[in-house]
Every structure is written in C-alpha cells, then in structure tokens.
Biotite code that builds the C-alpha atoms (Angstrom):
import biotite.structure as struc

atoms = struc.array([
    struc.Atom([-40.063, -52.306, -42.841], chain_id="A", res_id=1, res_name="UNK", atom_name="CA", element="C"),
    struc.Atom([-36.820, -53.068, -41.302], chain_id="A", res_id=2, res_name="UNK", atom_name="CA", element="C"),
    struc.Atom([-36.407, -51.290, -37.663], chain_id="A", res_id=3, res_name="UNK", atom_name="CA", element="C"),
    struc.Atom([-33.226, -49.754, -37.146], chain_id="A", res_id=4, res_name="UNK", atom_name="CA", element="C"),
    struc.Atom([-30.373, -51.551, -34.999], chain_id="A", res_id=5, res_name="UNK", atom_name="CA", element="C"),
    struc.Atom([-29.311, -50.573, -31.732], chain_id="A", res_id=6, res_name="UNK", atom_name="CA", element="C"),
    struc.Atom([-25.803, -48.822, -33.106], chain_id="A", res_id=7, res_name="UNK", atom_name="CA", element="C"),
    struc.Atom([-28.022, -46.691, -35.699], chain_id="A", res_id=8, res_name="UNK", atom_name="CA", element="C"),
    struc.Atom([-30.404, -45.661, -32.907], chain_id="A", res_id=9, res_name="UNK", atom_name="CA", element="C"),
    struc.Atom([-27.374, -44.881, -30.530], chain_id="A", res_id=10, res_name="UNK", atom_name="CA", element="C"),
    struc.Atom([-26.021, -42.543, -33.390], chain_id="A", res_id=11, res_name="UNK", atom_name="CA", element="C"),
    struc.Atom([-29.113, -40.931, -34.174], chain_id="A", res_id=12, res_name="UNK", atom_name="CA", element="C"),
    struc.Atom([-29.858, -39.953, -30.085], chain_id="A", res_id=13, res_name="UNK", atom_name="CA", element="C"),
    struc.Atom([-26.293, -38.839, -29.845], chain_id="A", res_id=14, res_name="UNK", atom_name="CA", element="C"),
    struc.Atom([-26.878, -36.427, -32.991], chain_id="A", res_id=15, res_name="UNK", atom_name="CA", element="C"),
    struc.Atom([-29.562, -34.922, -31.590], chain_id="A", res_id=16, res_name="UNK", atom_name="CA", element="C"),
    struc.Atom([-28.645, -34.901, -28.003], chain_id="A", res_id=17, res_name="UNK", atom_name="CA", element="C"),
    struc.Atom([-25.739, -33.595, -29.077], chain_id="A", res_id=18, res_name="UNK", atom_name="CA", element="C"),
    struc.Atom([-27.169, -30.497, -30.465], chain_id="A", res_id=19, res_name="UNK", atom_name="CA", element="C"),
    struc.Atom([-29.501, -30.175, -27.691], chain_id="A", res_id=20, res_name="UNK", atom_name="CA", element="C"),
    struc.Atom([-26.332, -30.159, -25.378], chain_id="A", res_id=21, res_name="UNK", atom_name="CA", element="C"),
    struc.Atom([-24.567, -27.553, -27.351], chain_id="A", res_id=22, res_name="UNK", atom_name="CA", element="C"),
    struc.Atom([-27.742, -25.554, -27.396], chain_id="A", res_id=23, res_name="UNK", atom_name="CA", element="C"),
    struc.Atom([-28.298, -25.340, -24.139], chain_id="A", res_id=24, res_name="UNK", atom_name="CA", element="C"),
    struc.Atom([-24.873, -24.914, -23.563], chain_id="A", res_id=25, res_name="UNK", atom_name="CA", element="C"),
    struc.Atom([-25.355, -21.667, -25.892], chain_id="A", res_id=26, res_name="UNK", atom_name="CA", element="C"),
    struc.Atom([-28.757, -20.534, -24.006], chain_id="A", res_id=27, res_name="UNK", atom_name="CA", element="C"),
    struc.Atom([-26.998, -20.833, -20.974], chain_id="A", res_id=28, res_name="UNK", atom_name="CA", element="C"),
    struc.Atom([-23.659, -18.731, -21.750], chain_id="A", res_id=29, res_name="UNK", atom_name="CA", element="C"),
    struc.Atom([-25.973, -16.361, -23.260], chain_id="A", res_id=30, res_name="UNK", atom_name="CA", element="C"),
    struc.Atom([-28.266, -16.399, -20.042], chain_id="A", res_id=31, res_name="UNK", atom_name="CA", element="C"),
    struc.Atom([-24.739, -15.879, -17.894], chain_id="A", res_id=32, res_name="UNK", atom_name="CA", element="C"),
    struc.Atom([-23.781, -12.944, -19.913], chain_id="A", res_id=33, res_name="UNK", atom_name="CA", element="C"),
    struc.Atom([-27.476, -11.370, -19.324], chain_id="A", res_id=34, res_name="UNK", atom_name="CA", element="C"),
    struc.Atom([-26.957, -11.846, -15.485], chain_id="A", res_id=35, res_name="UNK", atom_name="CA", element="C"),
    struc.Atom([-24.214, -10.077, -16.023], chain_id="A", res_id=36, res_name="UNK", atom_name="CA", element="C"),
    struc.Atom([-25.561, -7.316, -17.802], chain_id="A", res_id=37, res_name="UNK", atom_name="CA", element="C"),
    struc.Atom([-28.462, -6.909, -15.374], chain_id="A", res_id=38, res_name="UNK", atom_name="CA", element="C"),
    struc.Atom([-27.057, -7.291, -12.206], chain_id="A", res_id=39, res_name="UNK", atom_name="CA", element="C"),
    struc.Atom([-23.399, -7.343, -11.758], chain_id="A", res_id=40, res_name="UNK", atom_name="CA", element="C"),
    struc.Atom([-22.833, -4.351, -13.475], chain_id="A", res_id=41, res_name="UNK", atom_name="CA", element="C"),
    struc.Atom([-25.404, -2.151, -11.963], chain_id="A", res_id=42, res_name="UNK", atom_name="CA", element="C"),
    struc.Atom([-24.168, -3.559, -8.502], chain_id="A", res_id=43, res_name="UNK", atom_name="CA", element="C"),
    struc.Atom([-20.838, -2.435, -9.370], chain_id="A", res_id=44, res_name="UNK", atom_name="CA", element="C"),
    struc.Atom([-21.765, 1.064, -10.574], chain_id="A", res_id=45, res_name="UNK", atom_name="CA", element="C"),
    struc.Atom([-23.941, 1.217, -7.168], chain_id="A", res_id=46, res_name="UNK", atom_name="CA", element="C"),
    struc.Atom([-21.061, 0.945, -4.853], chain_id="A", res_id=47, res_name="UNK", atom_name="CA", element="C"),
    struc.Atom([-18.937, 3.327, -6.603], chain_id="A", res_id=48, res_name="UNK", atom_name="CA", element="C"),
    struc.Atom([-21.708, 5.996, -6.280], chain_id="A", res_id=49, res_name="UNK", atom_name="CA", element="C"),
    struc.Atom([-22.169, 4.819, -2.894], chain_id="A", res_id=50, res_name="UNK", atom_name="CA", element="C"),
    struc.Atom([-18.322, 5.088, -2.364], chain_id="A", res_id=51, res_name="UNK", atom_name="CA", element="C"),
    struc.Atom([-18.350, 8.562, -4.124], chain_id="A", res_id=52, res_name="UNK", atom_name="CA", element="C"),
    struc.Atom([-21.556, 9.869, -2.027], chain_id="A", res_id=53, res_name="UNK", atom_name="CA", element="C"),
    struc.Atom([-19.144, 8.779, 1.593], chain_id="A", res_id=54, res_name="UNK", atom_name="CA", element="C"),
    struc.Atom([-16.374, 11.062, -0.385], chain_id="A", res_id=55, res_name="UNK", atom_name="CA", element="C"),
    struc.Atom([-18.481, 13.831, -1.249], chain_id="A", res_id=56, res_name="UNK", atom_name="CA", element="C"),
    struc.Atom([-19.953, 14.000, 2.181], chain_id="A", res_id=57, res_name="UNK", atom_name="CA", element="C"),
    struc.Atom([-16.535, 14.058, 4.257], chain_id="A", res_id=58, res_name="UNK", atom_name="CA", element="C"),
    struc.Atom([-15.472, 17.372, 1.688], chain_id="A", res_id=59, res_name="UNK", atom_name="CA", element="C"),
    struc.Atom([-18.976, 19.046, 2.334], chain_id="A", res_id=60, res_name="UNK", atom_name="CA", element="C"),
    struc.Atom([-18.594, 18.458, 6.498], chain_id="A", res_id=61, res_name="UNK", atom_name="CA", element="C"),
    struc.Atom([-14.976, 19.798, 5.846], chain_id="A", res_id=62, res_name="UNK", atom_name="CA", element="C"),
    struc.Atom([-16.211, 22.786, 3.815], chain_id="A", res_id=63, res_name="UNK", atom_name="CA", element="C"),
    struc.Atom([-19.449, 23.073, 5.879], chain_id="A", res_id=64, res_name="UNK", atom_name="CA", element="C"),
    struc.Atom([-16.415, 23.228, 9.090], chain_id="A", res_id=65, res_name="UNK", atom_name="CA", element="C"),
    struc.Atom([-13.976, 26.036, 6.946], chain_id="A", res_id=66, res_name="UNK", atom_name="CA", element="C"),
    struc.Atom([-17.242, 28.319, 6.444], chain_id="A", res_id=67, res_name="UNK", atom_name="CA", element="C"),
    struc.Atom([-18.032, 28.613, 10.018], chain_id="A", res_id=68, res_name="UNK", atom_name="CA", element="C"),
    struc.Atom([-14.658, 29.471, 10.761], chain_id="A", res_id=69, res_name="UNK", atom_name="CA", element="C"),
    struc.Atom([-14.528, 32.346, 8.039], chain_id="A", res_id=70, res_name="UNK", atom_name="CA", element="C"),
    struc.Atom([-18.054, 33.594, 9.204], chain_id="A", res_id=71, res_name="UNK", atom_name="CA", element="C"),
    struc.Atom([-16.710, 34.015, 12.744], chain_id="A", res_id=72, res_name="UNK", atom_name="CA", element="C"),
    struc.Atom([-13.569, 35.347, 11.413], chain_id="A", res_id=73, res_name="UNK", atom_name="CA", element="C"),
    struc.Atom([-15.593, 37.470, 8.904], chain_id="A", res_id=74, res_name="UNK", atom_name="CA", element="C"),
    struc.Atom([-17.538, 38.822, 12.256], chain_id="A", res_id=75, res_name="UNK", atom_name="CA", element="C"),
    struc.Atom([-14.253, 39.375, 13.970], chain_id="A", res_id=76, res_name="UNK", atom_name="CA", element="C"),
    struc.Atom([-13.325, 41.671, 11.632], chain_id="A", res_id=77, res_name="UNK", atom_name="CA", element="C"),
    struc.Atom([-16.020, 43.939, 11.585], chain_id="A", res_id=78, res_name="UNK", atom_name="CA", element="C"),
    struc.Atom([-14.730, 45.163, 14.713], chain_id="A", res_id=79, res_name="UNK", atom_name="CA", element="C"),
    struc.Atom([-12.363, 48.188, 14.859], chain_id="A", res_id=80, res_name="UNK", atom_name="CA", element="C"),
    struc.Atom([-10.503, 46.797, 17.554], chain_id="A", res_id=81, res_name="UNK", atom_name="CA", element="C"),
    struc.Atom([-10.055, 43.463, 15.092], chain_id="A", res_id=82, res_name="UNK", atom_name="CA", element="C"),
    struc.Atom([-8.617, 45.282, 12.585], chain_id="A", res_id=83, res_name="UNK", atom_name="CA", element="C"),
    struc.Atom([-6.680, 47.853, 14.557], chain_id="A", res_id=84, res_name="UNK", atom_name="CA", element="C"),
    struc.Atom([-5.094, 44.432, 16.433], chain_id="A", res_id=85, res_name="UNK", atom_name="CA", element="C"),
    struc.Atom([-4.011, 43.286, 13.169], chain_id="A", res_id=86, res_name="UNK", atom_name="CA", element="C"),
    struc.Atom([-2.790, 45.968, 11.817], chain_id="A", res_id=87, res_name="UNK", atom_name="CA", element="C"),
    struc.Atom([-0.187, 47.000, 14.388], chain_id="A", res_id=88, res_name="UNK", atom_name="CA", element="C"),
    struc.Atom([0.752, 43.086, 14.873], chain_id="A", res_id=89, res_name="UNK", atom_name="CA", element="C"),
    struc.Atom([1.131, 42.088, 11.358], chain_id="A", res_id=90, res_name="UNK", atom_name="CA", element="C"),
    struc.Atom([2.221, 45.542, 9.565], chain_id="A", res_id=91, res_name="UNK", atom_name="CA", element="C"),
    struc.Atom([3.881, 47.051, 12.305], chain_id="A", res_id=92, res_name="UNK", atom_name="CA", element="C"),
    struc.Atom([1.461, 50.362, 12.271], chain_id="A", res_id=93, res_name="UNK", atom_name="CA", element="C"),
    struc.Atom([0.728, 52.989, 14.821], chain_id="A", res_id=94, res_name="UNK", atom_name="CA", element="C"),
    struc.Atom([-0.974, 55.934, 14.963], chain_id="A", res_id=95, res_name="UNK", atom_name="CA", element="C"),
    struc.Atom([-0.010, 59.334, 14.137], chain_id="A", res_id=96, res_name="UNK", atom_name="CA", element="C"),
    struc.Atom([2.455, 61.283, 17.049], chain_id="A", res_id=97, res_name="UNK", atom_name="CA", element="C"),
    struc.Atom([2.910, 57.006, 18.435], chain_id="A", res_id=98, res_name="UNK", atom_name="CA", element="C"),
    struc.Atom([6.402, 56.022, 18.467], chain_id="A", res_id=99, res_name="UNK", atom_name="CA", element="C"),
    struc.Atom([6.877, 52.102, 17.711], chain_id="A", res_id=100, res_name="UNK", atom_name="CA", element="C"),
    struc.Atom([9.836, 50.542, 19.616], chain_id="A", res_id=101, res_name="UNK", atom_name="CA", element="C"),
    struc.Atom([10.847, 46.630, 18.617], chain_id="A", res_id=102, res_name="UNK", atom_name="CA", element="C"),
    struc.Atom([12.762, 44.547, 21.652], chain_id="A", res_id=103, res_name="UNK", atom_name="CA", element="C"),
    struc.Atom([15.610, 43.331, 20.011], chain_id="A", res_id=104, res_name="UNK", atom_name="CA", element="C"),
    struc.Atom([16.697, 40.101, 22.108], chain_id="A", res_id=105, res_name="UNK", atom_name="CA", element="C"),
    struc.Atom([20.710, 39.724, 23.317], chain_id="A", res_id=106, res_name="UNK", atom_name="CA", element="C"),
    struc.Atom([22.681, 37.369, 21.138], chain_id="A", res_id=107, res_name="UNK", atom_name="CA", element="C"),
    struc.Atom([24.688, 35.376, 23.121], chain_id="A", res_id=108, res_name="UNK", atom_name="CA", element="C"),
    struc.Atom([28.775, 35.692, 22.366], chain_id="A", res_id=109, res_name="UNK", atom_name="CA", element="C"),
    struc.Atom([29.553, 31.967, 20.572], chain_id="A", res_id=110, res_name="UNK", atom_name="CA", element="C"),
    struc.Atom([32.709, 30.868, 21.950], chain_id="A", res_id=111, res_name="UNK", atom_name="CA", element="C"),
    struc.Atom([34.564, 28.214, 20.085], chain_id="A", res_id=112, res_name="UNK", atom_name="CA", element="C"),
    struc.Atom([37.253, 26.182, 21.257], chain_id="A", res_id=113, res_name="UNK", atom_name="CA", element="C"),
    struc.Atom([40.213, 24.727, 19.407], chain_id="A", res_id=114, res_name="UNK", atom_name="CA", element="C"),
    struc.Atom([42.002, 21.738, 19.656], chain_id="A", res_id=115, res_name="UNK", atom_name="CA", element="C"),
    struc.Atom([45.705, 21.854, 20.518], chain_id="A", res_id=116, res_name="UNK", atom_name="CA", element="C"),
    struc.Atom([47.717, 20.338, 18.068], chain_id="A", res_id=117, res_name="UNK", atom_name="CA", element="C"),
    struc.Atom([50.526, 17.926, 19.679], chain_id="A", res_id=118, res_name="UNK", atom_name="CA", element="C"),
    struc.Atom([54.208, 19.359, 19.750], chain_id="A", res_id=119, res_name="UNK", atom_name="CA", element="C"),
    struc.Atom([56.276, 17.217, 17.185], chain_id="A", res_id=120, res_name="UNK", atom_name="CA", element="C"),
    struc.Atom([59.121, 15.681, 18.899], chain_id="A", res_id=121, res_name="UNK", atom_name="CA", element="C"),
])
C-alpha cells in the first residue's frame, strides 16, 4: 500500500480541521447567544424593575405626604369655627342682623406728563 504524500495529508487535516473550526465557531455563536438569553436580558429587565420600584416609591412618600395633609385638614374642618372661618373669608358670609363692610383701598390719581413739542421757527 502506497502511504499518502505530505500535500494529500496537508489537504485532508485542513478538511477536517476546517470543519472542526467552523463548528466550533457555530457552538460558540450559539453558546454567545445563550449567555445572552440567560443573563443579559434578565439583568436588563432587573434594573428597570429596580428603576421602576425607586419611581414607585418617591410617588407613594409623595402620596403617603398629601394624605397627612388632607387628614389634618379633614380634622380642621370638623370644627365649627373651621368652617365658619372659611365661610366668611372665602364666600363673604355673615350671620343674620351682621352687616359686612369691604375696605376699599385709595387709588392713587396717575398723573402723566407730556412732552412739549418745539416751536417751529
């Protein structure tokens, strides 16, 4: 049997080398797209929740803020005088046989001056 020369044995390892190369190449894009299925992905997903979660908990210590100050308000109002307060303030009411007087300020007189035009010669 005649053994193969050096050229034929170069071709044949660069055949199959060859495919070996391009399969791994394949296994490995394949393995990169996995890692990017399994990890950056959910790591991006995770900071937007955790970006959303920072969000949602400014709003609820801003509402959480805004219902304490209507609950005090709301307590306010149970109070005659409260209400009493507001009404003659912001409606202008009094009671019956009360006369209601409004303080009109002074305008001040505007003065305006004119120039004088020159005398034609």
């Amino acid at each position: 049997m005649k053994t193969p020369s050096a050229a034929a044995r170069f071709v044949t390892w660069f055949r199959t080398s060859a495919r070996k190369g391009v399969f791994g190449l394949f296994i490995l894009g394949l393995a990169g797209i996995g890692i990017m299925f399994l990890l950056v992905y959910p790591i991006s997903a995770l900071l937007d929740q955790n970006d959303r979660l920072g969000e949602s908990k400014d709003r609820l210590e801003l509402l959480q803020d805004h219902n304490e100050r209507l609950s005090a308000r709301s307590e306010r109002l149970g109070s005659d005088g409260e209400v009493e307060r507001l009404a003659r303030d912001l409606h202008g009411m009094v009671y019956r046989n009360e006369q209601a007087w409004l303080i009109v300020p002074e305008i001040a007189p505007t003065t305006t001056t004119t120039a004088a035009l020159p005398l034609a010669p």
